[in-house]
PDB file of N, CA, C and O in Angstrom, chain B, residues numbered from 101:
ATOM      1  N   UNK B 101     145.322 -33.085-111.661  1.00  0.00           N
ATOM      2  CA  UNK B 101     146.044 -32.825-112.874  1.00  0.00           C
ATOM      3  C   UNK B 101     147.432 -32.278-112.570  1.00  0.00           C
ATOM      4  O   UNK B 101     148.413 -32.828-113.071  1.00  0.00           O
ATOM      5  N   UNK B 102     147.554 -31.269-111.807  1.00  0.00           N
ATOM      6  CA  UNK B 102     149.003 -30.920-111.338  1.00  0.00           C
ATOM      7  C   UNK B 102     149.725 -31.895-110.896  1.00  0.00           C
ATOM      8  O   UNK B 102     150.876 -32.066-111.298  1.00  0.00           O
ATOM      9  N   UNK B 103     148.967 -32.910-109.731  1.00  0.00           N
ATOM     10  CA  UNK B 103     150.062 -33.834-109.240  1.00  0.00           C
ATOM     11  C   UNK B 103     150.616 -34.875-110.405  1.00  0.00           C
ATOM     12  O   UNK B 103     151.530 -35.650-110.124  1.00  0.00           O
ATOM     13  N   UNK B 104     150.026 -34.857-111.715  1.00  0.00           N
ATOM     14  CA  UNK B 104     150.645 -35.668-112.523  1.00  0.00           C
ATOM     15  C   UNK B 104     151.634 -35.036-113.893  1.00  0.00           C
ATOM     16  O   UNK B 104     152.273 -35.497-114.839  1.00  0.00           O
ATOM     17  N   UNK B 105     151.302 -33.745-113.330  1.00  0.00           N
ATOM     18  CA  UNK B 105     152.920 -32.802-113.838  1.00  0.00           C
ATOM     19  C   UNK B 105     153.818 -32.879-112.960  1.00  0.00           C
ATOM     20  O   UNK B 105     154.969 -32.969-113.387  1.00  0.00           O
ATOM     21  N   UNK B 106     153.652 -32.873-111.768  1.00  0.00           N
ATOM     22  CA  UNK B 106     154.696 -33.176-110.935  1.00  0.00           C
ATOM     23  C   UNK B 106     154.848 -31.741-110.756  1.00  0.00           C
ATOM     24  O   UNK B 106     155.917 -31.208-111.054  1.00  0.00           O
ATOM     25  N   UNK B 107     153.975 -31.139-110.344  1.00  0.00           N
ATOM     26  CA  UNK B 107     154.359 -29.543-109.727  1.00  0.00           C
ATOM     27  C   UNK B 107     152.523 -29.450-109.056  1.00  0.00           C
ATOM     28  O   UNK B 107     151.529 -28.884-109.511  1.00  0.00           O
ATOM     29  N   UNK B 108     152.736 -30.278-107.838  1.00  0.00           N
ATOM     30  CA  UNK B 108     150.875 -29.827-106.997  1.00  0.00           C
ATOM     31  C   UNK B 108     151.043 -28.311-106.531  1.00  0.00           C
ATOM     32  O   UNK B 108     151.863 -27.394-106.579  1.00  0.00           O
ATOM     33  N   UNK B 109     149.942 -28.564-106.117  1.00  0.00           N
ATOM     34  CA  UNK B 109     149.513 -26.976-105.690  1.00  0.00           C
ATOM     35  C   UNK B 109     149.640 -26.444-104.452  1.00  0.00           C
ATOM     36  O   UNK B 109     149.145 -26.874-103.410  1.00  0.00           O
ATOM     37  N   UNK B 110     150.443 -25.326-104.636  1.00  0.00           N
ATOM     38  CA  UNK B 110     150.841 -24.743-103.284  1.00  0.00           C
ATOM     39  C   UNK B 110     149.553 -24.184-102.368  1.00  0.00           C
ATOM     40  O   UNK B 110     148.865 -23.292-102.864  1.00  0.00           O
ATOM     41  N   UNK B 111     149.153 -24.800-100.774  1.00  0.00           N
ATOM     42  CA  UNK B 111     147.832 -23.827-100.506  1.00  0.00           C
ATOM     43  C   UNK B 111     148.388 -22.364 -99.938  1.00  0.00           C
ATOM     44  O   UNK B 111     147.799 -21.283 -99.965  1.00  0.00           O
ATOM     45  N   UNK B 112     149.688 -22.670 -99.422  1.00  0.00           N
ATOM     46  CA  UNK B 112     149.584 -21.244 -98.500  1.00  0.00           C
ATOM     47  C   UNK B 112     149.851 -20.456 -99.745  1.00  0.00           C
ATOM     48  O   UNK B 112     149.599 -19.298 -99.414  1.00  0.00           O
ATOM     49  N   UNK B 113     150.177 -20.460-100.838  1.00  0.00           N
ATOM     50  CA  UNK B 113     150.751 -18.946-101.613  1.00  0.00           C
ATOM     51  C   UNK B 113     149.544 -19.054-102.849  1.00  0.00           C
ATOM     52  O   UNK B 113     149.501 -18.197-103.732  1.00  0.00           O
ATOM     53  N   UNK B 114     148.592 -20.182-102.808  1.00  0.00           N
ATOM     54  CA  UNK B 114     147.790 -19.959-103.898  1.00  0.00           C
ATOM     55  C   UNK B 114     145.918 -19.520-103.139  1.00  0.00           C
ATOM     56  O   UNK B 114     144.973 -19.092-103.802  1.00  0.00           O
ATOM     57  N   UNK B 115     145.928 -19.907-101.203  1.00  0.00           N
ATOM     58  CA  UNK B 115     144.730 -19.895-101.003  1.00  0.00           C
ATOM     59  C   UNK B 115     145.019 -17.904-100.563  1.00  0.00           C
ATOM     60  O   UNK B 115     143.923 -17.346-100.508  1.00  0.00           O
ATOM     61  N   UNK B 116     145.936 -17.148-100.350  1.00  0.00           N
ATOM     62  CA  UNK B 116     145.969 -15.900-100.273  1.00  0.00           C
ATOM     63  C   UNK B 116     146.883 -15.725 -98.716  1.00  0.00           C
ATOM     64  O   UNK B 116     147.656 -14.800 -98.465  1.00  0.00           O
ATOM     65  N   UNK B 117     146.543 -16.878 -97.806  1.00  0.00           N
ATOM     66  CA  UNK B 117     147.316 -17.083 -96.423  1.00  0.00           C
ATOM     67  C   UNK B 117     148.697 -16.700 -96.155  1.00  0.00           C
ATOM     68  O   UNK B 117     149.102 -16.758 -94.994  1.00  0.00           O
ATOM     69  N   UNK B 118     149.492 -16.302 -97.127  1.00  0.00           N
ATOM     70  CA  UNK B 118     150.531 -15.284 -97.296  1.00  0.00           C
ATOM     71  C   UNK B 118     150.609 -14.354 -97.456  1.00  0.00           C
ATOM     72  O   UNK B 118     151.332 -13.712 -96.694  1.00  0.00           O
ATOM     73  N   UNK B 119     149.936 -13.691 -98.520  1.00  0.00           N
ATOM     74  CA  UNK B 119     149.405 -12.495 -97.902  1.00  0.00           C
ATOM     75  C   UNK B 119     148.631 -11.740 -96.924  1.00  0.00           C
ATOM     76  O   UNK B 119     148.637 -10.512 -96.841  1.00  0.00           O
ATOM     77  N   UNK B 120     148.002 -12.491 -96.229  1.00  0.00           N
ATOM     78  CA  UNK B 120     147.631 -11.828 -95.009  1.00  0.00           C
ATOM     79  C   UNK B 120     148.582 -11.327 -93.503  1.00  0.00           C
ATOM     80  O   UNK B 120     148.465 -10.485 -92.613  1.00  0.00           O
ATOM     81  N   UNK B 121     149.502 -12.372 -93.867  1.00  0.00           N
ATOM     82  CA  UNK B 121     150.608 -11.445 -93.349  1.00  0.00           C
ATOM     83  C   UNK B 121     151.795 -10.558 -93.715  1.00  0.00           C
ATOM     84  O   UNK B 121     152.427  -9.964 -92.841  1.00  0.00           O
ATOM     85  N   UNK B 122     152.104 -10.468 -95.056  1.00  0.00           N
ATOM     86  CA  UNK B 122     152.779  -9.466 -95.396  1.00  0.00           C
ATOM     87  C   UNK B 122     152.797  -8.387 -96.151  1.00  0.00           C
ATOM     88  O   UNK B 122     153.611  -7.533 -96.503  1.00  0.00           O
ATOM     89  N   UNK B 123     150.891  -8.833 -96.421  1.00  0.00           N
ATOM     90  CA  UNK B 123     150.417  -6.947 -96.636  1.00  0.00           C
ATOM     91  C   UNK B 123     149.073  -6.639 -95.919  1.00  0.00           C
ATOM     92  O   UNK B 123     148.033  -6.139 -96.349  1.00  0.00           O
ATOM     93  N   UNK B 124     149.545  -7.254 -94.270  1.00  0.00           N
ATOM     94  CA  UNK B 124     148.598  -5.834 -93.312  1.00  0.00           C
ATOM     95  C   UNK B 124     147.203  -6.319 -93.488  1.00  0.00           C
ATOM     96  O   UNK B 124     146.244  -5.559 -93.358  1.00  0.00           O
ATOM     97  N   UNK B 125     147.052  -7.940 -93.867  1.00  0.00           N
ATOM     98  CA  UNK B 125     145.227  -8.627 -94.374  1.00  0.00           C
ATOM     99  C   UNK B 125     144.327  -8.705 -93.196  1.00  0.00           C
ATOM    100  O   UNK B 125     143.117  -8.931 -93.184  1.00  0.00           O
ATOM    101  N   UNK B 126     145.207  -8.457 -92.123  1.00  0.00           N
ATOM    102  CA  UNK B 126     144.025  -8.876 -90.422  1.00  0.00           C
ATOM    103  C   UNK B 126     144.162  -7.224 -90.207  1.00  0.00           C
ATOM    104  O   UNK B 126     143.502  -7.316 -89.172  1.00  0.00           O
ATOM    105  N   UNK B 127     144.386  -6.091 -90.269  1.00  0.00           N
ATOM    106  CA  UNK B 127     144.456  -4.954 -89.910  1.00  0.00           C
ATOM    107  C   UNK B 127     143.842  -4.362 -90.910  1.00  0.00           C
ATOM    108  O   UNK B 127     143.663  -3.149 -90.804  1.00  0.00           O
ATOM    109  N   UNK B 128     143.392  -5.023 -92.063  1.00  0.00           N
ATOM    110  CA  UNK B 128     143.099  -3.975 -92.998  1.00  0.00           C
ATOM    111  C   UNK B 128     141.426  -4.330 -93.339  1.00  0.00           C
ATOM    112  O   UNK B 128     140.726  -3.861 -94.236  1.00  0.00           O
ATOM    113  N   UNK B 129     140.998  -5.546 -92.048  1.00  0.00           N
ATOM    114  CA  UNK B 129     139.732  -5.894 -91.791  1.00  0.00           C
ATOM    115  C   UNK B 129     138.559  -5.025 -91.156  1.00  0.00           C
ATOM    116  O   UNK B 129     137.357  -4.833 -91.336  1.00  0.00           O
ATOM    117  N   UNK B 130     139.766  -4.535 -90.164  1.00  0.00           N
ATOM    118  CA  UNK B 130     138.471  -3.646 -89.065  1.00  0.00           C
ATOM    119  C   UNK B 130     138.879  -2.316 -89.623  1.00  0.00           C
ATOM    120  O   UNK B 130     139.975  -1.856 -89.943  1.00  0.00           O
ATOM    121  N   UNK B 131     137.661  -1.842 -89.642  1.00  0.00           N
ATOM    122  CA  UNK B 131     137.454  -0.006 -89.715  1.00  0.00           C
ATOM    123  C   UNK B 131     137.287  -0.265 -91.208  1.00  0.00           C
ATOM    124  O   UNK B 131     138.044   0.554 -91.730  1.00  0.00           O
ATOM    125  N   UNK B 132     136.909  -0.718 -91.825  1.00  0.00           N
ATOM    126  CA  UNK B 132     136.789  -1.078 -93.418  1.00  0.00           C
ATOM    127  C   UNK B 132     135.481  -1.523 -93.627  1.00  0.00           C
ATOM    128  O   UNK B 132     135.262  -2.602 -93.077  1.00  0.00           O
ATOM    129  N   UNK B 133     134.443  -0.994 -94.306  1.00  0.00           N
ATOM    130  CA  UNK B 133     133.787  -2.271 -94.661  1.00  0.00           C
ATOM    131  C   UNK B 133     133.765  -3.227 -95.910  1.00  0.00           C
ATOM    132  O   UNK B 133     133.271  -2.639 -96.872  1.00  0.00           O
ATOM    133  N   UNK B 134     134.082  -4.298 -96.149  1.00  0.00           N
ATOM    134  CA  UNK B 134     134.655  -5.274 -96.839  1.00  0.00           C
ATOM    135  C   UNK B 134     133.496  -6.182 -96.752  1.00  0.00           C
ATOM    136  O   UNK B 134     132.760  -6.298 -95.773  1.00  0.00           O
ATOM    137  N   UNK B 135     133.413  -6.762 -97.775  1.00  0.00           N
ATOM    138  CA  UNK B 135     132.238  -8.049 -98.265  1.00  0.00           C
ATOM    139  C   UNK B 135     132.998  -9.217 -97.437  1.00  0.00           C
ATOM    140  O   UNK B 135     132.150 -10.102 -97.546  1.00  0.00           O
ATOM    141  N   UNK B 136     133.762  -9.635 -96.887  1.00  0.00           N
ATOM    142  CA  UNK B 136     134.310 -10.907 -96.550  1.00  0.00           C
ATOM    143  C   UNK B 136     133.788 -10.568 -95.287  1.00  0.00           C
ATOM    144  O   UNK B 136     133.054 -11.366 -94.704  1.00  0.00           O
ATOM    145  N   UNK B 137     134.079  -9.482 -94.797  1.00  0.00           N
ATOM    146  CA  UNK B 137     134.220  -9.405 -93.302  1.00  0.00           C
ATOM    147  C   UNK B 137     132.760 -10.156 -92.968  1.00  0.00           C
ATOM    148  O   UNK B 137     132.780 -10.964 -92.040  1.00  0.00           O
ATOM    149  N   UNK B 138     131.597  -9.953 -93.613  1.00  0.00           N
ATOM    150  CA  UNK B 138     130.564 -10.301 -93.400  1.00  0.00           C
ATOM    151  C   UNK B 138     129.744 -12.297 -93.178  1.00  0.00           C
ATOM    152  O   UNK B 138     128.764 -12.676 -92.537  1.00  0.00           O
ATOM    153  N   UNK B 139     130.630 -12.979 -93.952  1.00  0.00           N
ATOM    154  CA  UNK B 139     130.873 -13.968 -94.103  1.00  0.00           C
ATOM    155  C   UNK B 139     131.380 -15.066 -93.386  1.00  0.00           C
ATOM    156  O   UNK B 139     131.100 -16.231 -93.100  1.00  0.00           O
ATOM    157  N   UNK B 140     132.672 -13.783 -93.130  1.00  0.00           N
ATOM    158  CA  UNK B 140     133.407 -14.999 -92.482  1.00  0.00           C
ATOM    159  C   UNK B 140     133.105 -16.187 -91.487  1.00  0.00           C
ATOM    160  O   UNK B 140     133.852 -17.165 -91.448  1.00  0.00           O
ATOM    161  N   UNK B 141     131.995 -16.076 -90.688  1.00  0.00           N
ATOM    162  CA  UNK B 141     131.712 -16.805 -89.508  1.00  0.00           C
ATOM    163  C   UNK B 141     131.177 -18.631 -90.132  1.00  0.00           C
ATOM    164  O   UNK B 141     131.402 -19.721 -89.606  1.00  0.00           O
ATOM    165  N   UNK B 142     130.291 -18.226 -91.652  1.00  0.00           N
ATOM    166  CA  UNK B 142     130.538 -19.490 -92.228  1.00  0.00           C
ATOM    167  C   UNK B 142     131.233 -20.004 -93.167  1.00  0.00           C
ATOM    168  O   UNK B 142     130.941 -20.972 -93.870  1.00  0.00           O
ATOM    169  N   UNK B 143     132.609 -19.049 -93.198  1.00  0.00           N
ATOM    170  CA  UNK B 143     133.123 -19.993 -93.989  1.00  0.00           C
ATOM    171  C   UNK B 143     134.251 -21.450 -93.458  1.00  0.00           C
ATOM    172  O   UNK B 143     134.847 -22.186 -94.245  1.00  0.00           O
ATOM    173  N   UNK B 144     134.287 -21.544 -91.882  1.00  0.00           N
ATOM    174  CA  UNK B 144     134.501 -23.191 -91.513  1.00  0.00           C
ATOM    175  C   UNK B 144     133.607 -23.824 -91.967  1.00  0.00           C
ATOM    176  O   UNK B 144     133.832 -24.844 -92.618  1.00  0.00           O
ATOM    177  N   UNK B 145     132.246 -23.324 -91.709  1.00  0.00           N
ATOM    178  CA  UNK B 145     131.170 -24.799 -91.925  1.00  0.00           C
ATOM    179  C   UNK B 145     131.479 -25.117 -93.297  1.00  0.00           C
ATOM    180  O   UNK B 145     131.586 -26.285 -93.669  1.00  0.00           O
ATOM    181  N   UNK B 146     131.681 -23.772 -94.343  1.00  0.00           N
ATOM    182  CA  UNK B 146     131.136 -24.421 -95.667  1.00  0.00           C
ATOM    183  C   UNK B 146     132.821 -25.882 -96.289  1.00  0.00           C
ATOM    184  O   UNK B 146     132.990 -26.869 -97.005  1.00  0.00           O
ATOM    185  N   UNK B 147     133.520 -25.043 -95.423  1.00  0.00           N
ATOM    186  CA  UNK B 147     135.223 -25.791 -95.945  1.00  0.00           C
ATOM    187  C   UNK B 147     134.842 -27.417 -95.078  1.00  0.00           C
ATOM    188  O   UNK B 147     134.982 -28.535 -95.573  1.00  0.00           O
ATOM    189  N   UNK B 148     134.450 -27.159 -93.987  1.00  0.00           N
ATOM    190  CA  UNK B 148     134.340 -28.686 -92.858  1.00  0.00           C
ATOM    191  C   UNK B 148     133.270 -29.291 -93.301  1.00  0.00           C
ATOM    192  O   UNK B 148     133.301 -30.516 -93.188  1.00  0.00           O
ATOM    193  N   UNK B 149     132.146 -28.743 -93.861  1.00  0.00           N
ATOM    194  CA  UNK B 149     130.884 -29.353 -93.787  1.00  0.00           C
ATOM    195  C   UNK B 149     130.572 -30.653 -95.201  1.00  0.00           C
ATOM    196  O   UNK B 149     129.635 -31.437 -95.050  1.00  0.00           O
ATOM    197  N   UNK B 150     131.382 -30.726 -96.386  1.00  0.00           N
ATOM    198  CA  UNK B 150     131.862 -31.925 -96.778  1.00  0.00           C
ATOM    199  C   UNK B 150     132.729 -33.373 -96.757  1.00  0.00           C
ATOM    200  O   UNK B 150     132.839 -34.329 -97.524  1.00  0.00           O
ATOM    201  N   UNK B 151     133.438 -32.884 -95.070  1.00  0.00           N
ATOM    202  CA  UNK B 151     134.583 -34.076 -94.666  1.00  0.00           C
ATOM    203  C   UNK B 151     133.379 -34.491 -93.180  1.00  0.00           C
ATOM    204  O   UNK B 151     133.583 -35.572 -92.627  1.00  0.00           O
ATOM    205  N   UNK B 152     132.400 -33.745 -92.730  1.00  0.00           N
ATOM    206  CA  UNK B 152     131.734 -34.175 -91.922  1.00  0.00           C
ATOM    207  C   UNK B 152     130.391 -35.180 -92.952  1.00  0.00           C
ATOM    208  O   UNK B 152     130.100 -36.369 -92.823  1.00  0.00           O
ATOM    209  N   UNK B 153     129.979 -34.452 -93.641  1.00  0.00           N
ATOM    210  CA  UNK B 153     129.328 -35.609 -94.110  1.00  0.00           C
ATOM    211  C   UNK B 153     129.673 -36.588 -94.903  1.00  0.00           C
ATOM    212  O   UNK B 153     128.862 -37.275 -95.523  1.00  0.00           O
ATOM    213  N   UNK B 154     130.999 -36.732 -94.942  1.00  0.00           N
ATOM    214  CA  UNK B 154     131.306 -37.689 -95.844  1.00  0.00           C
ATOM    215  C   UNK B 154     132.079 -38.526 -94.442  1.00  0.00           C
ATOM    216  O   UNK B 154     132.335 -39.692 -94.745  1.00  0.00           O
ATOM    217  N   UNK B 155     132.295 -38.337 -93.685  1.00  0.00           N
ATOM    218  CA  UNK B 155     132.499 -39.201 -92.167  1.00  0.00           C
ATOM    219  C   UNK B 155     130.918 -39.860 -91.559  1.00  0.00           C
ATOM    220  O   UNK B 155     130.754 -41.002 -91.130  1.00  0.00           O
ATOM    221  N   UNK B 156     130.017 -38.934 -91.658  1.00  0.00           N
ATOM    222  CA  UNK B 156     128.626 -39.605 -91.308  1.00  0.00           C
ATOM    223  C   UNK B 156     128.179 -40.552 -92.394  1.00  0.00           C
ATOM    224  O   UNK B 156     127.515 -41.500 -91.973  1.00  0.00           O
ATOM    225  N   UNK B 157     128.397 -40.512 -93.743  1.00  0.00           N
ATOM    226  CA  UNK B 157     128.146 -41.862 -94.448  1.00  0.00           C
ATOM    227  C   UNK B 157     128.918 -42.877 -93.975  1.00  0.00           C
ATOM    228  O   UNK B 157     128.478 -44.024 -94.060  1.00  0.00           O
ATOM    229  N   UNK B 158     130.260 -42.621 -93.370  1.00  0.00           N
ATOM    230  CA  UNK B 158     131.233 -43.729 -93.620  1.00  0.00           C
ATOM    231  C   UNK B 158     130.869 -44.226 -92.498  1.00  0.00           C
ATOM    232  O   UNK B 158     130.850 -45.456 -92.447  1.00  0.00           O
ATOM    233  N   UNK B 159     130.406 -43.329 -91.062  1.00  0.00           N
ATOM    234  CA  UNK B 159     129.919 -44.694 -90.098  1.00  0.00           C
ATOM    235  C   UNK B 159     128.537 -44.845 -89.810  1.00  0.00           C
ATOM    236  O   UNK B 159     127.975 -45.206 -88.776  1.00  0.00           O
ATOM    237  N   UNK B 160     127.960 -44.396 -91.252  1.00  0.00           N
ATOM    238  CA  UNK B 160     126.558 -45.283 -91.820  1.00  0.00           C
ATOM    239  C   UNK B 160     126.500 -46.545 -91.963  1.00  0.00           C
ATOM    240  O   UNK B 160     125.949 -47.512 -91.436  1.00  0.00           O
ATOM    241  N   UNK B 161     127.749 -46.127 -93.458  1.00  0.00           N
ATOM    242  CA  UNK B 161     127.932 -47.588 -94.022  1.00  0.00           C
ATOM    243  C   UNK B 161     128.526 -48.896 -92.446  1.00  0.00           C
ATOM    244  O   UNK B 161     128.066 -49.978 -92.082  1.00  0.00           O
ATOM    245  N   UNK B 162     129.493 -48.191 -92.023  1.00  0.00           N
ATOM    246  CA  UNK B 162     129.877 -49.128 -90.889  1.00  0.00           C
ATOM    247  C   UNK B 162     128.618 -49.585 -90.204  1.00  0.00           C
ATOM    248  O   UNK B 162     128.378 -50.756 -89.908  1.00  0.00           O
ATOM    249  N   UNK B 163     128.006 -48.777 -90.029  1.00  0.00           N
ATOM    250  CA  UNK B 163     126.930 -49.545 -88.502  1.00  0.00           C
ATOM    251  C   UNK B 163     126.344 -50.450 -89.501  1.00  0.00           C
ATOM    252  O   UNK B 163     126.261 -51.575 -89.008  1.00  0.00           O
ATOM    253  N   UNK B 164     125.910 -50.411 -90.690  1.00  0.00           N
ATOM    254  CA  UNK B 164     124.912 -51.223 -91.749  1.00  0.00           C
ATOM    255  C   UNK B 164     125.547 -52.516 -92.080  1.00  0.00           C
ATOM    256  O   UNK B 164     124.735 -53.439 -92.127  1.00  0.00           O
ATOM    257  N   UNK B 165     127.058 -52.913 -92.379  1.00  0.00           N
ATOM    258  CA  UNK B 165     127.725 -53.499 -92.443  1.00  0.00           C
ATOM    259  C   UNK B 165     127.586 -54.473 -91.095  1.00  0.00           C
ATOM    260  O   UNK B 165     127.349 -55.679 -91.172  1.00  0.00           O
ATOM    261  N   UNK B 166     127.787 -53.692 -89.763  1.00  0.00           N
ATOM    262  CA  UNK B 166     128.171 -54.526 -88.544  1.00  0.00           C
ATOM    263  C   UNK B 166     126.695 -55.149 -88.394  1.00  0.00           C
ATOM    264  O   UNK B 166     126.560 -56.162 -87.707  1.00  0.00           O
ATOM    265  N   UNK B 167     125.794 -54.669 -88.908  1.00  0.00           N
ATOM    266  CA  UNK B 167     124.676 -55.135 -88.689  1.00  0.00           C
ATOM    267  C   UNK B 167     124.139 -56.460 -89.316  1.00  0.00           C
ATOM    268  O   UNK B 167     123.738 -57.429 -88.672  1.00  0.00           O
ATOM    269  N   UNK B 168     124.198 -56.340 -90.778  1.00  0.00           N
ATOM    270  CA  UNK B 168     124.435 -57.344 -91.574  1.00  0.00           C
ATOM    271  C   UNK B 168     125.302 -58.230 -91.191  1.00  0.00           C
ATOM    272  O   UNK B 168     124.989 -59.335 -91.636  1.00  0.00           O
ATOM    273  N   UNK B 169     126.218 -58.247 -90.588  1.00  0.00           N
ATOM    274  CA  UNK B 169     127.313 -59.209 -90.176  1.00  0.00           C
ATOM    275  C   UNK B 169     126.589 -60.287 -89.264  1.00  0.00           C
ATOM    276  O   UNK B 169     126.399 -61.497 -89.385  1.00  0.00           O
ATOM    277  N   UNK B 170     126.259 -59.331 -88.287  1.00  0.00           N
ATOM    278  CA  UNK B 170     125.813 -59.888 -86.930  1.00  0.00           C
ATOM    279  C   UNK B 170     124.399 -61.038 -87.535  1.00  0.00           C
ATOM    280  O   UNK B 170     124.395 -62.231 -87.231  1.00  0.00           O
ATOM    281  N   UNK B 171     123.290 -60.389 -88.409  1.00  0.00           N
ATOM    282  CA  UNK B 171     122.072 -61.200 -88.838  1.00  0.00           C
ATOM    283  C   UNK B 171     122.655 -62.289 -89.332  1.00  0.00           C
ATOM    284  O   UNK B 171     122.197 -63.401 -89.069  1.00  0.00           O
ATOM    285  N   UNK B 172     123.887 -62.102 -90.219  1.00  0.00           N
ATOM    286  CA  UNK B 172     124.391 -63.369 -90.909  1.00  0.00           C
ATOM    287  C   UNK B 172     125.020 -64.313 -90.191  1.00  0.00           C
ATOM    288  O   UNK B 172     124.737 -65.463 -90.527  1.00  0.00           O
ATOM    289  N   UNK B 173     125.937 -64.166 -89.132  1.00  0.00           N
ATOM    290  CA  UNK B 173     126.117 -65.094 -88.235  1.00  0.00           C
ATOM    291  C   UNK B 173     125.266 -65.949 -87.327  1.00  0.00           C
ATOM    292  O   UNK B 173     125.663 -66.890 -86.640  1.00  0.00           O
ATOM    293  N   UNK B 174     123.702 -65.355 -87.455  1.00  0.00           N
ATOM    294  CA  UNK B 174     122.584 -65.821 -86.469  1.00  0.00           C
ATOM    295  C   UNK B 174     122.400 -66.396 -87.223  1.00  0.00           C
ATOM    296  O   UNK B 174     122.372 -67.517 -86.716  1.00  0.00           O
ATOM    297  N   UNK B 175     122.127 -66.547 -88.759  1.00  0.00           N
ATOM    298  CA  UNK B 175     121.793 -67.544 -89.709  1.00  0.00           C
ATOM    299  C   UNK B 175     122.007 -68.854 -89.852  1.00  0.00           C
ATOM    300  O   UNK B 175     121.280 -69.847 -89.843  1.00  0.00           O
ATOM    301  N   UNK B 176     123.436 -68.608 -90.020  1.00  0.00           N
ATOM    302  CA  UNK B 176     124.665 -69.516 -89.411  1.00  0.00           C
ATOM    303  C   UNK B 176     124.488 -70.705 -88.751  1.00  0.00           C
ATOM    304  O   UNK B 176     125.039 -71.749 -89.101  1.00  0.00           O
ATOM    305  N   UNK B 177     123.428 -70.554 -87.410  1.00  0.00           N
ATOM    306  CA  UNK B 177     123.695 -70.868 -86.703  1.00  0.00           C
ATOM    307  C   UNK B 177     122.516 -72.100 -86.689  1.00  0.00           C
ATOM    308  O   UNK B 177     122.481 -72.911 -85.763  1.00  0.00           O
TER     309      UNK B 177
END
């Protein structure tokens, strides 16, 4: 919807990644206890773990495709 106002969305100043460096966000981690701190270790999987399975369908679909190809050319024949 933004990209068809013609104003998309900024990630570094809207995901918080600016502020972590100019108000003190990696120093103000340790000696604190904070609900994120606890987390953090999955939050790659949870951000990666929809472009990985959406890469394992795609060379699903590929191998299923090359496969079908190959039966149909024996047909062919």
């Amino acid at each position: 919807m933004s990209r068809l106002r013609g104003r998309p969305d900024n990630p570094i100043t809207e995901t918080g990644i600016k502020t972590e460096f100019t108000h003190h966000g990696f120093s103000s981690r340790f000696g604190a206890k904070r609900a994120d701190r606890s987390h953090v270790w999955i939050d790659p999987i949870l951000v990666g773990a929809p472009y990985i399975v959406a890469g394992a369908g795609v060379m699903a679909a590929a191998r299923l495709m090359r496969r079908r190809a190959r039966a149909f050319s024996l047909l062919r024949r």
